[in-house]
VOMI-632525 format. One record per residue: residue number from 1; y, x, z of N, C-alpha, C, O in turn; residue in three letters. Coordinates in nm, 4 decimals. Each point is the difference from the previous one (the first is absolute). Layout:
N
{pt NUM {Y X Z} {Y X Z} {Y X Z} {Y X Z} 'ALA'}
...
END
This chain:
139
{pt 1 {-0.5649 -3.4182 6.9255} {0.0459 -0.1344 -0.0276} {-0.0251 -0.0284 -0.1482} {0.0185 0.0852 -0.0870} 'UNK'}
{pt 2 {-0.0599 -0.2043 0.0640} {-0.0520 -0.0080 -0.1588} {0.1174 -0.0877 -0.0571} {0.0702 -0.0668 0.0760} 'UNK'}
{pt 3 {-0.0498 0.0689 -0.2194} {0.0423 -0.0756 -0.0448} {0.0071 -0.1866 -0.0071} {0.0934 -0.0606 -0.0524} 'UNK'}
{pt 4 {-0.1626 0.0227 0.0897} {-0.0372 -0.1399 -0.0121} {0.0802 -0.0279 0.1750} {0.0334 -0.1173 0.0161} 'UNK'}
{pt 5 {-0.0083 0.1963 0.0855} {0.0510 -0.0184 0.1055} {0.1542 -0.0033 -0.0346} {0.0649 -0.0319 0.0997} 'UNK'}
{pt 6 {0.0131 0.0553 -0.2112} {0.0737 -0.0519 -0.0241} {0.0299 -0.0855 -0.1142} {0.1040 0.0121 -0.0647} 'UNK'}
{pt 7 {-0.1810 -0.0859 0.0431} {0.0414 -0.1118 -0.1066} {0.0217 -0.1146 0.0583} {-0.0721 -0.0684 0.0726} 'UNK'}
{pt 8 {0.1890 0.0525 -0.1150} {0.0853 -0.1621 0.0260} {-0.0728 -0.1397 -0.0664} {0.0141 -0.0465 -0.1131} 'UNK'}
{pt 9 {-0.0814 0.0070 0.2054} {-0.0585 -0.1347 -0.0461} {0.1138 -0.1279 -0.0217} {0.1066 -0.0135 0.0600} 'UNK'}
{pt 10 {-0.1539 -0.0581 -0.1455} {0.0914 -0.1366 -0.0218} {-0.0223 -0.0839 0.1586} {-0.0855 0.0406 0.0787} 'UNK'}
{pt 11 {0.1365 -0.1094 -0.0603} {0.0091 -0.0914 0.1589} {-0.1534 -0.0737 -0.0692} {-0.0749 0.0137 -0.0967} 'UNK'}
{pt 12 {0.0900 -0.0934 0.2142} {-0.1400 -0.1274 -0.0538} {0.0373 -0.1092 -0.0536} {-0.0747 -0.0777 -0.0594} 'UNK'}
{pt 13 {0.2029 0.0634 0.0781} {0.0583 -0.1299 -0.0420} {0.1472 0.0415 -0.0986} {0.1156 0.0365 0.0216} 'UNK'}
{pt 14 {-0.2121 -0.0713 -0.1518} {0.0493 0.0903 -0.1470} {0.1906 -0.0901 0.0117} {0.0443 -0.1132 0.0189} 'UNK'}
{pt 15 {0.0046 0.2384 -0.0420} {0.1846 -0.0632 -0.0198} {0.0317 -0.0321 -0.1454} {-0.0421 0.0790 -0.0845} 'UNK'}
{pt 16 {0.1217 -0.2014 0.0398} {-0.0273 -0.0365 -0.0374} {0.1137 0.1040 -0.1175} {0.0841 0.0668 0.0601} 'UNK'}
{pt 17 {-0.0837 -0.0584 -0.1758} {0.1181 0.1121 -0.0506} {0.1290 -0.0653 -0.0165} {0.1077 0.0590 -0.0086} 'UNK'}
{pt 18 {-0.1322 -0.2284 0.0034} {0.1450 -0.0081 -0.0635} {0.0819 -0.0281 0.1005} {0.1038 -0.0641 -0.0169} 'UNK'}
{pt 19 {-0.1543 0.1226 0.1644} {0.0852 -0.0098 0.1143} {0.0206 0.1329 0.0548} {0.0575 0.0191 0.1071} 'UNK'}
{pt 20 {-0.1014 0.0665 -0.1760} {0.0620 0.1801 0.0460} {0.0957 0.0068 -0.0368} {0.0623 -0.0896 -0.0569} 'UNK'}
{pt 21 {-0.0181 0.2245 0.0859} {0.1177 0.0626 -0.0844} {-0.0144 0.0751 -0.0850} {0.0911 0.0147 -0.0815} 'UNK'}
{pt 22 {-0.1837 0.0424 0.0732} {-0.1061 0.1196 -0.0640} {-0.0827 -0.0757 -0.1115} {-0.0708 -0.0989 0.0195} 'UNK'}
{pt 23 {0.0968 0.1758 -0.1636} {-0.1014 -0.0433 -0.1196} {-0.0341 0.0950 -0.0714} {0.0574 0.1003 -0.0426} 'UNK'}
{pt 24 {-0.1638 -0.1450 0.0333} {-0.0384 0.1679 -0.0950} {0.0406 -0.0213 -0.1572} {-0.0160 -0.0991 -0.0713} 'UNK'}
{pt 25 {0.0577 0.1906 0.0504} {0.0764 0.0081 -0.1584} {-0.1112 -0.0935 -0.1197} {0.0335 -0.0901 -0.0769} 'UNK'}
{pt 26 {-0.1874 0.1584 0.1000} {-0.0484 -0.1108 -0.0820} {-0.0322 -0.0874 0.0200} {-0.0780 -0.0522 -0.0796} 'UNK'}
{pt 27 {0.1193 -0.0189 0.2009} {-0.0251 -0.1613 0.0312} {0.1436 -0.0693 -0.0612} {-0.0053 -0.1115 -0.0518} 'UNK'}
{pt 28 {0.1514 0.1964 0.0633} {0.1217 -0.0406 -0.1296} {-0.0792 -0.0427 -0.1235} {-0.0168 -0.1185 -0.0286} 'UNK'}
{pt 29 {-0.0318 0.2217 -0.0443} {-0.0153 -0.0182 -0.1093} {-0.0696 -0.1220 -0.0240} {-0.1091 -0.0181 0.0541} 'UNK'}
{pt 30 {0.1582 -0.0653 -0.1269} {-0.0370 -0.1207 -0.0652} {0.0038 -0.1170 0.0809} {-0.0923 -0.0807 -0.0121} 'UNK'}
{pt 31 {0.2180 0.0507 0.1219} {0.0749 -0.0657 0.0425} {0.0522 -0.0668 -0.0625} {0.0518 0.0462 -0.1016} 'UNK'}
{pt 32 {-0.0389 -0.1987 0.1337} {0.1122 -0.0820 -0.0842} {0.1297 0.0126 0.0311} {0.0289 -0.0202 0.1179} 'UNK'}
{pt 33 {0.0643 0.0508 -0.1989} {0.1028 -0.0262 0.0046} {0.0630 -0.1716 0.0094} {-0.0411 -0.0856 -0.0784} 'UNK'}
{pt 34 {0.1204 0.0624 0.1609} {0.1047 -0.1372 -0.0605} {0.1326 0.0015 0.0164} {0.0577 0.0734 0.0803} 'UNK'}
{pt 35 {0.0225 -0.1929 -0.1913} {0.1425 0.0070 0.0517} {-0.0220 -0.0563 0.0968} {-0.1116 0.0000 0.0520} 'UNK'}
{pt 36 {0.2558 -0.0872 0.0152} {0.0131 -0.0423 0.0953} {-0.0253 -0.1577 0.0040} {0.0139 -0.0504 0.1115} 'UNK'}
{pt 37 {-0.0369 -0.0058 -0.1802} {-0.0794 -0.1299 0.0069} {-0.1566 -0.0048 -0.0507} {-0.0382 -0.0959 -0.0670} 'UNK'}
{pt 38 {-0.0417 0.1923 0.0982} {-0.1313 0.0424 0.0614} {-0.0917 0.0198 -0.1476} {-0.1178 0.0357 -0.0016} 'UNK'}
{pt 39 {0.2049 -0.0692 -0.1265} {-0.0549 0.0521 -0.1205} {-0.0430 0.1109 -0.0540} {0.0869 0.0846 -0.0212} 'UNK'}
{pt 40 {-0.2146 -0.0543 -0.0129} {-0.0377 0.1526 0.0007} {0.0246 0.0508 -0.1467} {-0.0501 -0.0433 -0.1038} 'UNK'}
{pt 41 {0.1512 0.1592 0.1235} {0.0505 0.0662 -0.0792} {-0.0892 0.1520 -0.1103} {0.0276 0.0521 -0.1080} 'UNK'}
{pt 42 {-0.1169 -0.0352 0.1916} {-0.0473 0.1033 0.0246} {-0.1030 0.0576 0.0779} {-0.0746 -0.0669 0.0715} 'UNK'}
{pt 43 {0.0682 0.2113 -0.0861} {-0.1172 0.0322 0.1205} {0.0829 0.1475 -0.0255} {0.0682 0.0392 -0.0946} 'UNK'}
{pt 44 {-0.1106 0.0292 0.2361} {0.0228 0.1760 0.0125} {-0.0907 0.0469 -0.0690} {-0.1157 -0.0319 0.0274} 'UNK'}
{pt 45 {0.1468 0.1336 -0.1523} {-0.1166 0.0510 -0.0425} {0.0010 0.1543 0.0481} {-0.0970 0.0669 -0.0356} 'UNK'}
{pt 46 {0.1842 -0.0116 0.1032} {0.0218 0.1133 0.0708} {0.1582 0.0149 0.0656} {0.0916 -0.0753 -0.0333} 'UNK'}
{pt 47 {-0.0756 0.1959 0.1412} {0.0684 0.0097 0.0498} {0.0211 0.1688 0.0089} {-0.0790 0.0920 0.0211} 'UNK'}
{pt 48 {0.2603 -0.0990 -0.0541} {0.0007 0.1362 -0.0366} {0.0603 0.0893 0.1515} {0.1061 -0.0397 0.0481} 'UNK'}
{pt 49 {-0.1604 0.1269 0.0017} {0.0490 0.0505 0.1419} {0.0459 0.1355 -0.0115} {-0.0872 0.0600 -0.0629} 'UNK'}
{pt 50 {0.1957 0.0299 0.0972} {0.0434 0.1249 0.0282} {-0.1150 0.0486 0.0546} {-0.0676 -0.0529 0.0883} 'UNK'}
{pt 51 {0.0508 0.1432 -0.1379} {-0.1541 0.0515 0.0593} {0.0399 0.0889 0.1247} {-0.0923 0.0628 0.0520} 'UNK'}
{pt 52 {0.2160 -0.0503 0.0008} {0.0353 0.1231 0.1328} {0.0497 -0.1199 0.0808} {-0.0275 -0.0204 0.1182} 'UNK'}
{pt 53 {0.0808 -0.0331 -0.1727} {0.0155 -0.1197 0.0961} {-0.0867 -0.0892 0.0593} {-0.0345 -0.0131 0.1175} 'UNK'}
{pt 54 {-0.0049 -0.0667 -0.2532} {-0.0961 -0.1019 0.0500} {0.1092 -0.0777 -0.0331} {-0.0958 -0.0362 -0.0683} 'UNK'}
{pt 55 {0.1906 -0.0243 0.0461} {0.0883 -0.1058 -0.0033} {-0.0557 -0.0613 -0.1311} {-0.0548 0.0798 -0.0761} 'UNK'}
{pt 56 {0.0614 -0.2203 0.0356} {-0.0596 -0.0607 -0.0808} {0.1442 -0.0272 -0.0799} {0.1037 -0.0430 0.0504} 'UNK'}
{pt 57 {-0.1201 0.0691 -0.1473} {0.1057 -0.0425 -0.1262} {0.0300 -0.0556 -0.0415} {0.1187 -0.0323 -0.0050} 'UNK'}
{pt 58 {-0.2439 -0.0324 -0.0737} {-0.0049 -0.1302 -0.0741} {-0.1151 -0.0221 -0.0761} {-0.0712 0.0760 -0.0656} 'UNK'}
{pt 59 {0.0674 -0.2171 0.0919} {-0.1316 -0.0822 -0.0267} {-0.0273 -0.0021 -0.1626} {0.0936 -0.0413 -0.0684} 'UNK'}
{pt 60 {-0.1858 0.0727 0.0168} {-0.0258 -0.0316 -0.1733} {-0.0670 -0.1499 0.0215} {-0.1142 -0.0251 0.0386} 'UNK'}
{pt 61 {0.1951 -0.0455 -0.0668} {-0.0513 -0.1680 -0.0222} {-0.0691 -0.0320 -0.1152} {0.0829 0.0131 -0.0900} 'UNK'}
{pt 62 {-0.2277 -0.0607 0.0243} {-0.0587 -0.0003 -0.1065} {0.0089 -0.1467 -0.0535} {-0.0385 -0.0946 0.0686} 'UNK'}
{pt 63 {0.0915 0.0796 -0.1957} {-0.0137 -0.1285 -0.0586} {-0.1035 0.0553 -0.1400} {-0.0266 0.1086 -0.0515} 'UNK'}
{pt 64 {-0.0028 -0.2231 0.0331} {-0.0549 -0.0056 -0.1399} {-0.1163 0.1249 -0.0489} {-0.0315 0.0999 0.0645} 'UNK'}
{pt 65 {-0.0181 -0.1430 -0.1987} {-0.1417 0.0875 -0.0381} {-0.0931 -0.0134 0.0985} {0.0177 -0.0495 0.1113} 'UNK'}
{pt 66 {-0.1261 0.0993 -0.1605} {-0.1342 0.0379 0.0056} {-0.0763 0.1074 0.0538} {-0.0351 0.1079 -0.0476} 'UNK'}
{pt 67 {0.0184 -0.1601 0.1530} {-0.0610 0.1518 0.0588} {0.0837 0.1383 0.0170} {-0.0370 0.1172 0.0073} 'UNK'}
{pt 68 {0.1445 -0.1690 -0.0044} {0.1187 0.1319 0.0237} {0.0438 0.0567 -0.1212} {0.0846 0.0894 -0.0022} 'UNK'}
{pt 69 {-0.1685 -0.1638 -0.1585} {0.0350 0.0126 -0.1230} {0.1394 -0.0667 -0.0742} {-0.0124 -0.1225 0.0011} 'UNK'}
{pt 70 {0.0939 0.1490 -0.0417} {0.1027 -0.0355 -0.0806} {0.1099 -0.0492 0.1073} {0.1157 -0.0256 -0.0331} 'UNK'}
{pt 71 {-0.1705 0.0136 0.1829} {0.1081 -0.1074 0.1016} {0.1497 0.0918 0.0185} {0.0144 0.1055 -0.0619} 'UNK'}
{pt 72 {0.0476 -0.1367 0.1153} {0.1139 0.0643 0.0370} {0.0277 0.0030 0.1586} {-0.0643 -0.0838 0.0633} 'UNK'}
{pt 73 {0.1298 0.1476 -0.0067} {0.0350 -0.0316 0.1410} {0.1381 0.0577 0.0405} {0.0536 0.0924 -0.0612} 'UNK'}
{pt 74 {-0.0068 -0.1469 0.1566} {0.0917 -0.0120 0.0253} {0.0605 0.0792 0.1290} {-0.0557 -0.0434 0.1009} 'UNK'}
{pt 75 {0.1295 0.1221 -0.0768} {0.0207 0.1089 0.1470} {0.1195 -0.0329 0.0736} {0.1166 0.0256 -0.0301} 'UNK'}
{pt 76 {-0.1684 -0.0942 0.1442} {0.1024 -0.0839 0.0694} {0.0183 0.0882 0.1386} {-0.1056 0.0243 0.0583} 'UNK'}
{pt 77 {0.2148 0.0213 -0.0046} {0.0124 0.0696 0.0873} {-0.0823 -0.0512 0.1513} {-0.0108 -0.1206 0.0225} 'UNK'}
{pt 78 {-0.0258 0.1892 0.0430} {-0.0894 -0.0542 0.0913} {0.0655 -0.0931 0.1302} {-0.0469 -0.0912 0.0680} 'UNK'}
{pt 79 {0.1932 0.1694 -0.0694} {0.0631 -0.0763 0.0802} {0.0295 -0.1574 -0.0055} {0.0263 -0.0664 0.1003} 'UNK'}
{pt 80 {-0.0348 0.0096 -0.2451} {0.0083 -0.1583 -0.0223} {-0.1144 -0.0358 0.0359} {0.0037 -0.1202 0.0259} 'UNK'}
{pt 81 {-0.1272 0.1728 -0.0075} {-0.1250 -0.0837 0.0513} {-0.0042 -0.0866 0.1107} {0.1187 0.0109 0.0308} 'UNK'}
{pt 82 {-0.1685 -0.0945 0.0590} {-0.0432 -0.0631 0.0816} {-0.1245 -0.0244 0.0479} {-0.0684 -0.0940 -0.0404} 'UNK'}
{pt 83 {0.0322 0.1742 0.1264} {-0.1892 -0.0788 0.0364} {0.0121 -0.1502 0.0343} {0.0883 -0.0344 0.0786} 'UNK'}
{pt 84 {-0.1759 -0.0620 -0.1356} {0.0185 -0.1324 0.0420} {-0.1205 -0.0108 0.0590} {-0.0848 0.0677 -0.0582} 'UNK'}
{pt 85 {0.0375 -0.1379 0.1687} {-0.1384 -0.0101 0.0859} {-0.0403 -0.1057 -0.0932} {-0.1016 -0.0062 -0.0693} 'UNK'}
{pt 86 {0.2114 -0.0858 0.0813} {-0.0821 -0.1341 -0.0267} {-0.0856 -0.0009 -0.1605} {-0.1117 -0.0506 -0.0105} 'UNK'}
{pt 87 {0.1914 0.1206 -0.1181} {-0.0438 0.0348 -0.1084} {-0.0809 0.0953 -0.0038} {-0.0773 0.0149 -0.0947} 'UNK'}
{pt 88 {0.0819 0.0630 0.1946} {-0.1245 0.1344 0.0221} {0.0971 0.0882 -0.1379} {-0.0802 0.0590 -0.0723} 'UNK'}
{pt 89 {0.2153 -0.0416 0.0291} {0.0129 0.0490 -0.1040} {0.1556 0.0704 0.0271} {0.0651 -0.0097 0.1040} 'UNK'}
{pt 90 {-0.0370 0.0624 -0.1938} {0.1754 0.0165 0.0194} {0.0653 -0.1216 -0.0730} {-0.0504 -0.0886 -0.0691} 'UNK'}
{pt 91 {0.2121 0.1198 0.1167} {0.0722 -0.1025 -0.0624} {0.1168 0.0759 -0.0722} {0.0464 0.0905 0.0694} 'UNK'}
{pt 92 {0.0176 -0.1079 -0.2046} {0.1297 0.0344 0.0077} {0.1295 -0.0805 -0.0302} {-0.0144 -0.1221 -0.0061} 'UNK'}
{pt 93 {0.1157 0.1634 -0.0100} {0.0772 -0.1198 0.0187} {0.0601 0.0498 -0.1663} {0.1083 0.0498 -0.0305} 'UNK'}
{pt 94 {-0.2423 -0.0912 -0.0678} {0.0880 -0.0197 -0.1817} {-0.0439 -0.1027 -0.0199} {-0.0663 -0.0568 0.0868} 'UNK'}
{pt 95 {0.0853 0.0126 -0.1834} {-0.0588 -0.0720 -0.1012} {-0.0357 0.0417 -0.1195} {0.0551 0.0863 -0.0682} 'UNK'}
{pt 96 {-0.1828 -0.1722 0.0353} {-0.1091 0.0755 -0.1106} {0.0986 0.0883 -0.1529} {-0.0227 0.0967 -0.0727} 'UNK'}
{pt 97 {0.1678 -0.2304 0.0905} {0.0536 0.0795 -0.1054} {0.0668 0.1201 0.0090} {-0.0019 0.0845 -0.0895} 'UNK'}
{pt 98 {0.0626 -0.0731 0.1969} {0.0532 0.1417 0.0505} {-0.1020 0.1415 -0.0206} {0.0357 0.1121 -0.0365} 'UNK'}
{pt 99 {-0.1655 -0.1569 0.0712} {-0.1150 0.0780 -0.0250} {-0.0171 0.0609 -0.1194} {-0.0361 0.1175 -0.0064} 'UNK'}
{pt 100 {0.0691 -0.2179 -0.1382} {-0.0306 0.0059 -0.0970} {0.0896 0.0832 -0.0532} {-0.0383 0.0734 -0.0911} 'UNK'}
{pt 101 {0.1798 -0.0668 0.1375} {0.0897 0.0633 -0.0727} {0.0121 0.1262 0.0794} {0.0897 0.0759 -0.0365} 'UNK'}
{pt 102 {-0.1678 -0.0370 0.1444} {-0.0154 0.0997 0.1128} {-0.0492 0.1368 -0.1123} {-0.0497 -0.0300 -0.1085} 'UNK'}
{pt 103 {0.0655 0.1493 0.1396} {-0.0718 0.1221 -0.0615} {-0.1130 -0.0222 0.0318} {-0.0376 -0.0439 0.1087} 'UNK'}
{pt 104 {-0.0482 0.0815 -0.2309} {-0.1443 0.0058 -0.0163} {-0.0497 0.0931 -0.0100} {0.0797 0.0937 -0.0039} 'UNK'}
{pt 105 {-0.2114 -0.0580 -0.0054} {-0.0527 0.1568 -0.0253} {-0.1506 -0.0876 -0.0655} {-0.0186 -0.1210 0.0123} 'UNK'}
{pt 106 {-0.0546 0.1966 -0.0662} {-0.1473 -0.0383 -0.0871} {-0.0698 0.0224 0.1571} {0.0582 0.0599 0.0904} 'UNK'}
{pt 107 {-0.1934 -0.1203 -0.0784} {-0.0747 -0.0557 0.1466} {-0.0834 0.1929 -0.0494} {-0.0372 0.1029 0.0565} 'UNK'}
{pt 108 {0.0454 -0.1436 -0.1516} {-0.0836 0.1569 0.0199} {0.0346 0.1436 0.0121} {-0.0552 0.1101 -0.0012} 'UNK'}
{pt 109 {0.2018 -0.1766 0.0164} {0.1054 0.1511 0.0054} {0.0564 -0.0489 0.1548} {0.0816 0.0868 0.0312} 'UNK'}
{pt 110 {-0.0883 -0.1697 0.0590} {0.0679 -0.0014 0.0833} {0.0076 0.0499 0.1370} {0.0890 -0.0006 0.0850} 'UNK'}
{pt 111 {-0.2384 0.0547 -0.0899} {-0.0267 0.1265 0.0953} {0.0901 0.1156 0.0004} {0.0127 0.0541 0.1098} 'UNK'}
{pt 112 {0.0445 -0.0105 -0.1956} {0.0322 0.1190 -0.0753} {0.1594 0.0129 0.0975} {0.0609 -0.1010 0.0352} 'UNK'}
{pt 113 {-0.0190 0.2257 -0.0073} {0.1226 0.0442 0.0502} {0.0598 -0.0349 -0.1073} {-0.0534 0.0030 -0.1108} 'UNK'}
{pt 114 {0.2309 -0.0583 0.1449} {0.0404 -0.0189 -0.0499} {0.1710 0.1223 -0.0051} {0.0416 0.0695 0.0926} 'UNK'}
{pt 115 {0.0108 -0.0829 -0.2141} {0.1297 0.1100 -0.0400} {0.1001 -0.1143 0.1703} {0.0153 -0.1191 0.0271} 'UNK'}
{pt 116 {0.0082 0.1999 0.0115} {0.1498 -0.0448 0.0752} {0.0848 -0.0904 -0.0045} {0.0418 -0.0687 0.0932} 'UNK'}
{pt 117 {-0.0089 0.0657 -0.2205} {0.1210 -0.0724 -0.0786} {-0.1068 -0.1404 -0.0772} {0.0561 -0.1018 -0.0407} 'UNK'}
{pt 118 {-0.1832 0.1158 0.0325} {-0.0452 -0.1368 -0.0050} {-0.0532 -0.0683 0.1237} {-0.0613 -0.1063 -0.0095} 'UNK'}
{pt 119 {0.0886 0.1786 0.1514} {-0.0516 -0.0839 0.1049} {0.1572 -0.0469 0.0650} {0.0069 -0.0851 0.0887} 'UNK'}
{pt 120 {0.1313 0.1612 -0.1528} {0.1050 -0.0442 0.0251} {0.0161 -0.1512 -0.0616} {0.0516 -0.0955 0.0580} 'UNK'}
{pt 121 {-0.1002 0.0970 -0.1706} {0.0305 -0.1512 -0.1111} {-0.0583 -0.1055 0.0638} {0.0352 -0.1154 -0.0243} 'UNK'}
{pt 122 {-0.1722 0.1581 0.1513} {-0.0742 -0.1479 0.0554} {0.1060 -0.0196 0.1137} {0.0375 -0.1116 0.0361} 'UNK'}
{pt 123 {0.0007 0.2111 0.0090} {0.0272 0.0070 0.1154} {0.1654 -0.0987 -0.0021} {0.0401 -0.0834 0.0811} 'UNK'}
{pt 124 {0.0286 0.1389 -0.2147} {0.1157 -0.0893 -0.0214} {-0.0373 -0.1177 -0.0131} {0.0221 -0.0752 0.0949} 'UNK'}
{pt 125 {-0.1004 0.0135 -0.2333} {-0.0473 -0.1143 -0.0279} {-0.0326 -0.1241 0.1759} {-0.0093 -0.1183 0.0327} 'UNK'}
{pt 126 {0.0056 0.2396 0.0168} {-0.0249 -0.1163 0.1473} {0.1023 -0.0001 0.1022} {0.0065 -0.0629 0.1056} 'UNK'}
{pt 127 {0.0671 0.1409 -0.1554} {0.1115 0.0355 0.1571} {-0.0011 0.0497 0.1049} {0.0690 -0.0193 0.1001} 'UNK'}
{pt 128 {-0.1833 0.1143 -0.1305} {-0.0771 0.0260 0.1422} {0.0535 0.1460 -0.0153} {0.0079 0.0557 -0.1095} 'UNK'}
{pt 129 {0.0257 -0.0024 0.2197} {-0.0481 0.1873 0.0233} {-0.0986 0.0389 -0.0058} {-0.1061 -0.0311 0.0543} 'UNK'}
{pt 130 {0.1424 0.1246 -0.1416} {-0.1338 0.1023 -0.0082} {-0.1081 0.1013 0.0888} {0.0370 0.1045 0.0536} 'UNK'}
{pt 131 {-0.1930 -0.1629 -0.0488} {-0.0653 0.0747 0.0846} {0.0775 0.0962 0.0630} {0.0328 -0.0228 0.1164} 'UNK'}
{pt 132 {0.0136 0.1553 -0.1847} {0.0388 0.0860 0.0415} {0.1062 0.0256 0.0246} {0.0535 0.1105 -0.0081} 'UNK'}
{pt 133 {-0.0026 -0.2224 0.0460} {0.1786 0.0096 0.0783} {0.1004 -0.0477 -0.0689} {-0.0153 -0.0883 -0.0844} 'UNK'}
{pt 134 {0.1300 0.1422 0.1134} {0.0834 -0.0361 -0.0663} {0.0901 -0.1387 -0.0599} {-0.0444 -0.1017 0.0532} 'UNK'}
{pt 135 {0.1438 0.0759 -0.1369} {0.0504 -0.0838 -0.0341} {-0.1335 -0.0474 -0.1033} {-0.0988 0.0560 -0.0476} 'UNK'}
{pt 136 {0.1688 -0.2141 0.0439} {-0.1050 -0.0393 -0.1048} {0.0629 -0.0142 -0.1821} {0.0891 -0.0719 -0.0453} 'UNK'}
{pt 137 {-0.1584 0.1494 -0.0080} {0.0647 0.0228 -0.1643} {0.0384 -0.1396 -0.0462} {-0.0438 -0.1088 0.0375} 'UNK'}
{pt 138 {0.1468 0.1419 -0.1385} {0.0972 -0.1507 -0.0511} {-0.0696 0.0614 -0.1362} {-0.0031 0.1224 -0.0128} 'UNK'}
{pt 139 {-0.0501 -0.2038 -0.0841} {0.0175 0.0228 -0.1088} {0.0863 -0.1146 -0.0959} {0.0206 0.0223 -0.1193} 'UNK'}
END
């Protein structure tokens, strides 16, 4: 039996993505973000995942700079996201100023694992529980 006897062909009649459930991580990347009155806030410039899990964490939202030079971004827990069909984008429910006063990290450091106790500070800043369980930190 050869290899090519099992490869999974696409159908003939291509689906369309923003009606799956299924996305491939680099089709996220560079997604618009919006609040909730359809203003774009942003874009995903990565997404941080438990690597034994697979559970998605939280979104690095990119504002500002040049080519990924001087910008900042922003790490919004993944659970506030929304797929929107109609925007082809996510939605969350801040406003741009909430964003602004949100924890930041440099766009070129935001790949980077972060200490514990600074993914506790996003995680308060939003009210959300933390990826990895638990109560959600009061600071």
């Amino acid at each position: 039996m050869s290899r090519s006897e099992h490869v999974l062909e696409l159908p003939k009649e291509e689906i369309e993505d923003r009606h799956h459930e299924l996305i491939s991580s680099r089709r996220v990347e560079g997604t618009s973000v919006y609040d909730p009155s359809g203003e774009k806030l942003g874009s995903i410039h990565s997404v941080m995942l438990n690597k034994r899990s697979g559970q998605a964490a939280y979104a690095v939202m990119s504002f500002g700079g040049f080519l990924g030079m001087g910008g900042f971004a922003h790490p919004v827990p993944w659970s506030m996201l929304t797929y929107d069909e109609e925007l082809d984008g996510y939605v969350v429910d801040l406003t741009r100023e909430q964003l602004e006063r949100a924890p930041t990290f440099r766009l070129d450091e935001s790949d980077r694992p972060r200490e514990r106790s600074q993914e506790e500070l996003v995680y308060a800043y939003y009210g959300q529980l933390p990826w990895w369980g638990g109560v959600p930190p009061y600071v």
